[in-house]
N, C-alpha and C positions, 0 to 999 in steps of 0.2 A: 215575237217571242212569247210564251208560254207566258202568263201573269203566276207569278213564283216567290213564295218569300225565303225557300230553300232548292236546294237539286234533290234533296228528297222526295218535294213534292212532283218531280217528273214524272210521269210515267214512263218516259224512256230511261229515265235513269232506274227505274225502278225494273222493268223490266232486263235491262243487262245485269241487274244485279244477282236476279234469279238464274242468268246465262252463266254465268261467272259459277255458280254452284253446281249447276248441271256439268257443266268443261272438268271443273274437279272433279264432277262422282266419275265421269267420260274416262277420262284420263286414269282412275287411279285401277280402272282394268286392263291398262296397255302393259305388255312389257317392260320389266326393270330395268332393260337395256335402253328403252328412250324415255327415262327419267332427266337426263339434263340433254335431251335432244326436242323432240316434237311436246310432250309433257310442258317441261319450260316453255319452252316456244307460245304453246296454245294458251297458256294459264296467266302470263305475263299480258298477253295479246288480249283476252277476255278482259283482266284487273282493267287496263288501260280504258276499254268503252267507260266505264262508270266512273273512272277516276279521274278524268277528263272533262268530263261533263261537269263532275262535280267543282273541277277545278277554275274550271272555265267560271260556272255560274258563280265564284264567291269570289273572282276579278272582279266582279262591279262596272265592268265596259262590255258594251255589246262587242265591240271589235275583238278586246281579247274572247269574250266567247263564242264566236265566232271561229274564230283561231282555234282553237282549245276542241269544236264539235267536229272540224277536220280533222283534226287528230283522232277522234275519237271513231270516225267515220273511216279512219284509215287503219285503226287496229280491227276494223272490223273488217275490213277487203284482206287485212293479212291473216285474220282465223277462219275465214272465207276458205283462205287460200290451202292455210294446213288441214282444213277438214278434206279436201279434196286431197289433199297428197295422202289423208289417212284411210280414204276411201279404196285408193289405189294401192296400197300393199300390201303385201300377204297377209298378214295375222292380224292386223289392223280392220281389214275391207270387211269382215262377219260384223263386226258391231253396228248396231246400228244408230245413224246421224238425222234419221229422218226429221225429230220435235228439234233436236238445237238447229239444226239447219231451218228449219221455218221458224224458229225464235229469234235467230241472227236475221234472217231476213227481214223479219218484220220490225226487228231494232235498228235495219239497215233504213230502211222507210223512213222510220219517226225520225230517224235523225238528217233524211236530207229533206223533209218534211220542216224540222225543226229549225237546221241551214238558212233555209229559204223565208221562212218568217223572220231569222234574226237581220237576213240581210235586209229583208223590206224596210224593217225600222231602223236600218243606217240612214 
């Protein structure tokens, strides 16, 4: 595990945190029609990467954060998932995903990267 005396000082935390901002400016030029459809979906899905990590890391047990960095590795397979379905439909598919998609991927790394060092120290 990272030597940390907060989840602030993560860089993956730190990093989703800047995703999380990107997803909202993303989002706030979709259609008014999927404000409580894809919008919600994506923006809850984002919150979750950093809010997890953060949550995890101030349990005070590797195990819960360990717990807690799956979670957070699984909100990120699920805005994986809606950037791809927003890729795919019509007035959605012009925008372009190219920097948060290489942002999400590379917070997808740190965090099974991160995974794997917390399980070593079980």
């Amino acid at each position: 595990m990272e030597k940390s005396n907060s989840y602030k000082d993560l860089l993956v935390w730190q990093k989703s945190i800047d995703l999380v901002v990107d997803i909202y400016e993303l989002t706030e030029k979709f259609p008014k029609s999927e404000a409580f459809g894809l919008v919600s979906q994506m923006r809850r899905a984002a919150v979750a990467i950093p809010s997890n990590i953060a949550e995890g890391q101030k349990r005070g047990h590797k195990k819960e954060f360990l717990q807690f960095l799956y979670i957070s590795y699984g909100s990120g397979a699920e805005l994986e998932t809606q950037l791809e379905i927003c890729k795919r439909l019509g007035k959605l598919k012009e925008l372009d995903y190219t920097v948060i998609e290489a942002k999400l991927e590379e917070i997808m790394k740190m965090l099974n990267s991160l995974i794997r060092s917390v399980k070593d120290g079980l």
